[in-house]
C-alpha positions as CSV (number, residue, x, y, z in Angstrom):
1,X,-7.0,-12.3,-32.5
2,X,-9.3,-14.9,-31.4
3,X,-9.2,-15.9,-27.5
4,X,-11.5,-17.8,-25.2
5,X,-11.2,-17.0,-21.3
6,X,-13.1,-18.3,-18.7
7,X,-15.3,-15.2,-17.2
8,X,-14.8,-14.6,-13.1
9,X,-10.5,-15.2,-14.8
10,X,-11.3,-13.1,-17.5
11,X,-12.9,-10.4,-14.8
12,X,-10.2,-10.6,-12.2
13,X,-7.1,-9.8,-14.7
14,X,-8.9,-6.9,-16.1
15,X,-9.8,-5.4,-12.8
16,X,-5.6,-5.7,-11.6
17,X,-4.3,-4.2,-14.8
18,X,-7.0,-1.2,-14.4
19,X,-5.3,-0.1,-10.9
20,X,-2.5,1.1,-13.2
21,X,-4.2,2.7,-15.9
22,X,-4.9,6.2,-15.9
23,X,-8.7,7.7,-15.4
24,X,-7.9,10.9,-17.0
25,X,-5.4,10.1,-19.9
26,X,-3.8,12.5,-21.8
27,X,-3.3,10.3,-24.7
28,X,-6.3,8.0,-25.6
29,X,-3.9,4.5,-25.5
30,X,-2.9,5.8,-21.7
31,X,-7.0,4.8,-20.8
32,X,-6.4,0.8,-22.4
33,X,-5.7,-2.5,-21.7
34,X,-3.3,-4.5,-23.6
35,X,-4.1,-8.0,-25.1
36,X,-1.4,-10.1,-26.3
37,X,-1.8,-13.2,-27.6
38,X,1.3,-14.1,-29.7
39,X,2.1,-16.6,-27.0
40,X,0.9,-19.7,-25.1
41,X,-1.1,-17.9,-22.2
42,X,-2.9,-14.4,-22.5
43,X,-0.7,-11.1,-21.7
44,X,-2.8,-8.3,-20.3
45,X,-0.9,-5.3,-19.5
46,X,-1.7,-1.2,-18.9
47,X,0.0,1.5,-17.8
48,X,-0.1,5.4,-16.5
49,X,3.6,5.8,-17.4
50,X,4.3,6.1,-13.6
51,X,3.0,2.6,-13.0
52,X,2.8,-0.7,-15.1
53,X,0.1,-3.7,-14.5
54,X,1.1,-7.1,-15.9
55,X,-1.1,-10.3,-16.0
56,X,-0.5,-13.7,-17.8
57,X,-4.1,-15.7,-17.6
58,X,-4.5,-18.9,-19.0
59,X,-6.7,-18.6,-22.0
60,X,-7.5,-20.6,-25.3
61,X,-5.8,-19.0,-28.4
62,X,-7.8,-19.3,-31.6
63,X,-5.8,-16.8,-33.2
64,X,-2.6,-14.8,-32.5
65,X,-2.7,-11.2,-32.2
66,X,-3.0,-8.5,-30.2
67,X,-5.6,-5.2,-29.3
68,X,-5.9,-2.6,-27.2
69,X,-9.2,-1.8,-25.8
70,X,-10.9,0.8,-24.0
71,X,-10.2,0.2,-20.2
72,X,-12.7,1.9,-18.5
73,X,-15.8,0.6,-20.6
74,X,-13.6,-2.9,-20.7
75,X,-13.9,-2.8,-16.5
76,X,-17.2,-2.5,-16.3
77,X,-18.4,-5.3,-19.3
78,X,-15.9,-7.6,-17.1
79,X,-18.0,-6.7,-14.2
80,X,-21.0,-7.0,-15.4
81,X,-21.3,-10.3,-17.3
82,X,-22.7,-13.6,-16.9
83,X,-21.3,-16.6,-15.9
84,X,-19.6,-19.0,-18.5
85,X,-16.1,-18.6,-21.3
86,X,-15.5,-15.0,-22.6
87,X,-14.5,-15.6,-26.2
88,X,-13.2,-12.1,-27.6
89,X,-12.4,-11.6,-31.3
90,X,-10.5,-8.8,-32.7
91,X,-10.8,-7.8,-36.6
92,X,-10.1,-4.9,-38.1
93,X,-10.3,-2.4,-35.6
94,X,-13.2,-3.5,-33.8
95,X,-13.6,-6.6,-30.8
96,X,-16.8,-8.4,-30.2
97,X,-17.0,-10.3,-26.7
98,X,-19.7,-12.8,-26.1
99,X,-20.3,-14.2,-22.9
100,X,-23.7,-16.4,-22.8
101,X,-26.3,-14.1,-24.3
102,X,-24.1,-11.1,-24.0
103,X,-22.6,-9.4,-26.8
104,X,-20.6,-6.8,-27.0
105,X,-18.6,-4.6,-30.0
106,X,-15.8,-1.9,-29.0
107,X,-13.8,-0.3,-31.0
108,X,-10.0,-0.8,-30.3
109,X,-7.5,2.0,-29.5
110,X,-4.3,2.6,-31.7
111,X,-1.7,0.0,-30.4
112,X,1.3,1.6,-31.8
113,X,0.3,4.6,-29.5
114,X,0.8,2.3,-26.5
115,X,4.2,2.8,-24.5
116,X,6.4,-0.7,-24.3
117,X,7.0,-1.8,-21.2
118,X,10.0,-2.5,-19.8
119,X,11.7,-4.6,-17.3
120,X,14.5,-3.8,-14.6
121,X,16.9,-6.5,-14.7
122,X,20.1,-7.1,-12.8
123,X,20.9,-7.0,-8.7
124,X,19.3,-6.8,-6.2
125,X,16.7,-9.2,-6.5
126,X,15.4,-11.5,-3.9
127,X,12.1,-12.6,-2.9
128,X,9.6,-11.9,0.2
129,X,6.9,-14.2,2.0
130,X,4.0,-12.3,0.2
131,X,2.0,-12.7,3.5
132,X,4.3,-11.0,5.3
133,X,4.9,-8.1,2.9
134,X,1.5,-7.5,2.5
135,X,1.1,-6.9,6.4
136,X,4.6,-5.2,6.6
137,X,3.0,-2.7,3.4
138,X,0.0,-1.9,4.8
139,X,1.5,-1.3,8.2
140,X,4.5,1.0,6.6
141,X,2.7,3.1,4.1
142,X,0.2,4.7,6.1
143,X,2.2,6.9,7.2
144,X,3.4,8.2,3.7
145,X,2.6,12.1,3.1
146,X,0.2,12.6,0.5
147,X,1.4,16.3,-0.3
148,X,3.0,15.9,-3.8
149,X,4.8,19.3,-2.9
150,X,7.9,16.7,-1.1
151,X,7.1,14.0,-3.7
152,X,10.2,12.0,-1.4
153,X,8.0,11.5,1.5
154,X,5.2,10.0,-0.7
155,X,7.3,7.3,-1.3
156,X,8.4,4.7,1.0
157,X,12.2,3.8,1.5
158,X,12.9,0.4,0.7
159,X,16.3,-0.4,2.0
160,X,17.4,-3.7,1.8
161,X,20.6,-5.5,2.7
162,X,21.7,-9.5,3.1
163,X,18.5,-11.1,4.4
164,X,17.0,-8.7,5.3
165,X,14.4,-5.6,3.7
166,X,13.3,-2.5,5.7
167,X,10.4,-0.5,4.7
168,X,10.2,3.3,6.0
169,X,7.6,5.6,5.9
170,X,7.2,9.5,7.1
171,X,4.9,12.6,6.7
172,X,7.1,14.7,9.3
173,X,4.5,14.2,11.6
174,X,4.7,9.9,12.1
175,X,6.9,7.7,11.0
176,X,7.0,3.9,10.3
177,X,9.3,1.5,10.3
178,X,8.8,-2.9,9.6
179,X,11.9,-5.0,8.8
180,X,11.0,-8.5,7.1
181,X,13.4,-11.3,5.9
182,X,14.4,-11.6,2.3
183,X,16.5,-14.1,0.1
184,X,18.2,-10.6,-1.5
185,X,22.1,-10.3,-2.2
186,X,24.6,-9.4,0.6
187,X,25.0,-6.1,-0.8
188,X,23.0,-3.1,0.8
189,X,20.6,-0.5,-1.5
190,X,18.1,2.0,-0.9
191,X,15.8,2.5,-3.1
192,X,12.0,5.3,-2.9
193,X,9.3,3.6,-3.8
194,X,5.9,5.3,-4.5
195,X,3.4,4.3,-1.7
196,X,0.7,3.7,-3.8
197,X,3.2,1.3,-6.1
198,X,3.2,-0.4,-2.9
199,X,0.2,-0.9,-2.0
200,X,-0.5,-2.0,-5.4
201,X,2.2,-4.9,-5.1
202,X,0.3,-5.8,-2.2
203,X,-2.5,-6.6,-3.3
204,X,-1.4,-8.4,-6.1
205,X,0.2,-10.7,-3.2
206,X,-3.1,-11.8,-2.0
207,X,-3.2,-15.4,-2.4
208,X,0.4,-16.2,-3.6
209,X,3.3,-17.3,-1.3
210,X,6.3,-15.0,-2.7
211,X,6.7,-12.1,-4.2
212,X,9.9,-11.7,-6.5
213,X,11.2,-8.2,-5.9
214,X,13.7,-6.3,-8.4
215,X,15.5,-3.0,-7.0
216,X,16.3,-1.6,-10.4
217,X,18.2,2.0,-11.4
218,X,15.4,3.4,-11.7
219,X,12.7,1.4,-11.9
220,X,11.1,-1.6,-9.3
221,X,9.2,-4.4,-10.3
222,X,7.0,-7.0,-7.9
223,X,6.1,-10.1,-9.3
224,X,3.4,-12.4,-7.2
225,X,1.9,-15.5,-9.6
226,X,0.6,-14.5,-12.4
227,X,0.5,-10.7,-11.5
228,X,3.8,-8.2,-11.9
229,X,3.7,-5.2,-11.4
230,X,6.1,-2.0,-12.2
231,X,7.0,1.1,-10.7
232,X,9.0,4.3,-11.7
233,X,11.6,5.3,-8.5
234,X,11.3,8.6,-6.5
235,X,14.2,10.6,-6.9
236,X,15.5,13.1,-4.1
237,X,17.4,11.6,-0.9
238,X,14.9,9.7,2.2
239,X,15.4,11.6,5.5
240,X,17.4,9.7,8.1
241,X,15.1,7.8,9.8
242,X,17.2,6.4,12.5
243,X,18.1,10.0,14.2
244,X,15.0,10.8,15.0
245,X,14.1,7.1,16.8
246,X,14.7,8.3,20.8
247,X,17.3,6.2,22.5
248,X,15.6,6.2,26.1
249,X,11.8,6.1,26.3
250,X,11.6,6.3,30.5
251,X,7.7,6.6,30.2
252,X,5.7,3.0,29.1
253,X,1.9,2.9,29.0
254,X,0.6,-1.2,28.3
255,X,-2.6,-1.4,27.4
256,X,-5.2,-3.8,25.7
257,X,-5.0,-2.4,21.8
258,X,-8.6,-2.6,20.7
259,X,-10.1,-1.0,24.2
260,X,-7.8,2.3,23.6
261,X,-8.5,2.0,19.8
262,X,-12.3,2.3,20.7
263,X,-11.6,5.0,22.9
264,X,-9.8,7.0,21.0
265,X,-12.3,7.1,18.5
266,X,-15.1,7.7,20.4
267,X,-13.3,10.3,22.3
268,X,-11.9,11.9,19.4
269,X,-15.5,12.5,18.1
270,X,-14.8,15.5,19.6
271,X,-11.9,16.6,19.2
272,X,-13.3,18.9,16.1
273,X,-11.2,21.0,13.5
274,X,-7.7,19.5,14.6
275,X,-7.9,19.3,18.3
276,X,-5.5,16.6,20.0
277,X,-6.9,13.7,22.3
278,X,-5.2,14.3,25.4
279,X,-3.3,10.8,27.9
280,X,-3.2,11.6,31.3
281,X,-0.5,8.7,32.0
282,X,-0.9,7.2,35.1
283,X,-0.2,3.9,37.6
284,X,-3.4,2.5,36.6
285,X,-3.8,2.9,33.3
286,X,-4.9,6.1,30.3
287,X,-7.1,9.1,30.8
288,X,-8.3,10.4,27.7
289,X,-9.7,13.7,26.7
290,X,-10.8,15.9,24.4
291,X,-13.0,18.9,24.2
292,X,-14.4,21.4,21.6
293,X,-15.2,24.8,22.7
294,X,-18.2,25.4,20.8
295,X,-19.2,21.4,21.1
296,X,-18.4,19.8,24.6
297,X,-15.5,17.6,25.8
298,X,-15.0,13.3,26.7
299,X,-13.5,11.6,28.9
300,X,-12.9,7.8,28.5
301,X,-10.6,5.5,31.0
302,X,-8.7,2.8,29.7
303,X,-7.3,0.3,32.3
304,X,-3.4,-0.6,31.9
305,X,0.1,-1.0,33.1
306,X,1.8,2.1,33.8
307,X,5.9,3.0,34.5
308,X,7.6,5.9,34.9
309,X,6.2,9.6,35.9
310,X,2.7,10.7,35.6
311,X,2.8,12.7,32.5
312,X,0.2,13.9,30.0
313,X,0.7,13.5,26.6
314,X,-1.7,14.7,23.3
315,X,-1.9,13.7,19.6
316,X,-3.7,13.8,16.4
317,X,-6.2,11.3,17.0
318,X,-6.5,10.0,13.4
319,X,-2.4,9.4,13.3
320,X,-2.4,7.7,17.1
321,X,-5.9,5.3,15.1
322,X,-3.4,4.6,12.3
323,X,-0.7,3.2,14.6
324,X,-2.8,1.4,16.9
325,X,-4.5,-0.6,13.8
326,X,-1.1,-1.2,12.5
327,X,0.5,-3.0,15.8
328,X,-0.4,-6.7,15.4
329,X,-1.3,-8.6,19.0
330,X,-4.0,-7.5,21.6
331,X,-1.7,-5.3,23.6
332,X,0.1,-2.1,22.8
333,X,2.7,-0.2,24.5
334,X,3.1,3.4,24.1
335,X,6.4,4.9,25.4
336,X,7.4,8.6,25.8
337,X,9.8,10.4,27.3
338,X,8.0,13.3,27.6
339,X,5.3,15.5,25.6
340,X,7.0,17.4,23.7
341,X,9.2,14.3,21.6
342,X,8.2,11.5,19.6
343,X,6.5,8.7,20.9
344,X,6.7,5.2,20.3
345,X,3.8,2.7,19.4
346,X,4.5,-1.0,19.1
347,X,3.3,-4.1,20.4
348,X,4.9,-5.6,23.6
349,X,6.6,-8.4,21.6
350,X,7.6,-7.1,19.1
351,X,11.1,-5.0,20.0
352,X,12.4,-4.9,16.1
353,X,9.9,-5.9,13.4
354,X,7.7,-2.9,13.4
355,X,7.4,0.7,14.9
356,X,5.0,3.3,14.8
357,X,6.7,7.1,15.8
358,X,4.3,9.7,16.2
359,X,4.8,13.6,17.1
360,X,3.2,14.8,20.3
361,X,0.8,17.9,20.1
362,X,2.1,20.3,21.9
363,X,-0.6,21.4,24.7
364,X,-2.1,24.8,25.4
């Protein structure tokens, strides 16, 4: 195999597939990154069994062939080198790359020991503004439990129906909810997607203007440009989300969103070895406190719109930071009906495309 790629190109597609390729393989090809040249443009490609990286860069082929070379030492060459074309050249089983003055000489990994990758094919399939996923991702996942002892709630339920998808997210303690429009079929599937798959997808969005989405058996791909990447499903049945959404919320607090993000985290400074921040909701606006008996305690107003009963509320500071940072728009309401259920987090405008539910502490 003889290719030629230009470098910062070069760089880029080996740093995507190497978010999919596992740091601590068990089998030696597990740590690699595919080349595959037996077409027009470059295939780059690497996997952790769980999740697959694709890439198709536009390269010069010298010579057909393919290699598979050590990822981790491959990431930080492709890092490291100087500007100018990346000409790689595979014989036997060792690669040279040359870039400028740089030379380089790996030796490849066994390519029959690397897994094939597969494809889910059929319906549903439809595509997403990859914008708009990307926000709705980052908003939604957040919430995703990282204990791998309910590996359901580490995913993210991706239920999608005619024209529209709706990505839901829950640790038992928050929950998140965005709906987005999609050109998918008329038929309605659910389908648990690993969060960090997700976020993954994401990223690979940056820059492009769709992302092609396929909802397979048991497998998901994303597709954004030249980037596509796959994901094993999470078995085990998604709570139902939509009982534990309160139907009356008599309580709303309206507040600018970046003043009572700032005060939450300055207050919850102190609110030391999982402490709440306490809301004192009242007609002019949010008290906030927190105190730590060996430390000291804060206070912090926050000016605002206030209706219903005067009521004091507390929560997990870090969860209330994550849904403020996810509501999009300079104002935030934050309804309850009283502090002991779930309260809701959303932006004034926004009555249907995203909310943030988040368990009260309960108050000593």
């Amino acid at each position: 195999m003889k290719v030629v790629i230009e470098r910062d190109r070069f760089s880029q597609a080996v740093g995507w597939i190497l978010r999919s390729v596992s740091a601590r393989a068990t089998l030696p090809a597990l740590g690699g990154v595919l080349f595959d040249a037996s077409s027009a443009a470059l295939r780059l490609a690497g996997t952790d069994l769980e999740l697959s990286g694709e890439a198709e860069v536009e390269a010069k082929i010298e010579e057909a062939g393919s290699a598979l070379l050590p990822g981790r030492v491959l990431g930080e060459i492709a890092r490291s080198l100087p500007d100018g074309a990346v000409r790689i050249v595979v014989s036997g089983s060792e690669a040279k790359l040359t870039c400028g003055a740089a030379e380089f000489t790996l030796r490849t990994l066994p390519i029959e020991d690397f897994p094939a990758t597969t494809q889910p094919s059929g319906e549903p399939a439809g595509s997403l503004p990859a914008e708009t996923f990307a926000t709705a991702v980052a908003q939604v996942t957040r919430a995703a439990s990282a204990d791998e002892a309910r590996p359901v709630l580490t995913g993210t339920l991706v239920d999608a129906t005619e024209g529209k998808v709706t990505l839901v997210s829950t640790d038992s303690y928050r929950l998140a909810v965005r709906s987005i429009a999609w050109t998918g079929p008329a038929e309605g599937v659910k389908r648990v997607i690993p969060a960090r798959a997700l976020a993954e997808a994401a990223r690979a969005a940056d820059g492009a203007e769709t992302v092609e989405v396929t909802l397979g058996e048991s497998q998901a791909s994303f597709t954004a440009g030249a980037w596509r990447l796959t994901t094993r499903l999470i078995e085990g049945e998604f709570p139902n989300w939509t009982q534990l959404v309160p139907a009356e919320l008599p309580h709303q607090l309206r507040l600018d969103r970046a003043a009572l993000t700032e005060a939450v985290r300055r207050v919850g400074i102190l609110a030391q070895s999982g402490s709440a921040v306490k809301i004192e909701f009242a007609t002019d606006g949010a008290k906030l406190l927190a105190a730590s008996q060996d430390v000291g305690d804060a206070t912090e107003l926050v000016e605002g719109k206030f209706e219903g009963e005067p009521l004091t509320v507390a929560f997990n500071p870090q969860y209330l930071l994550d849904g403020l940072n996810a509501v999009e728009g300079g104002e935030v309401v934050i309804a309850v009906r009283d502090g002991l259920k779930p309260a809701l987090v959303r932006a004034p405008e926004d009555q249907e495309g995203f909310v943030y539910l988040i368990m009260p502490v309960r108050i000593q």
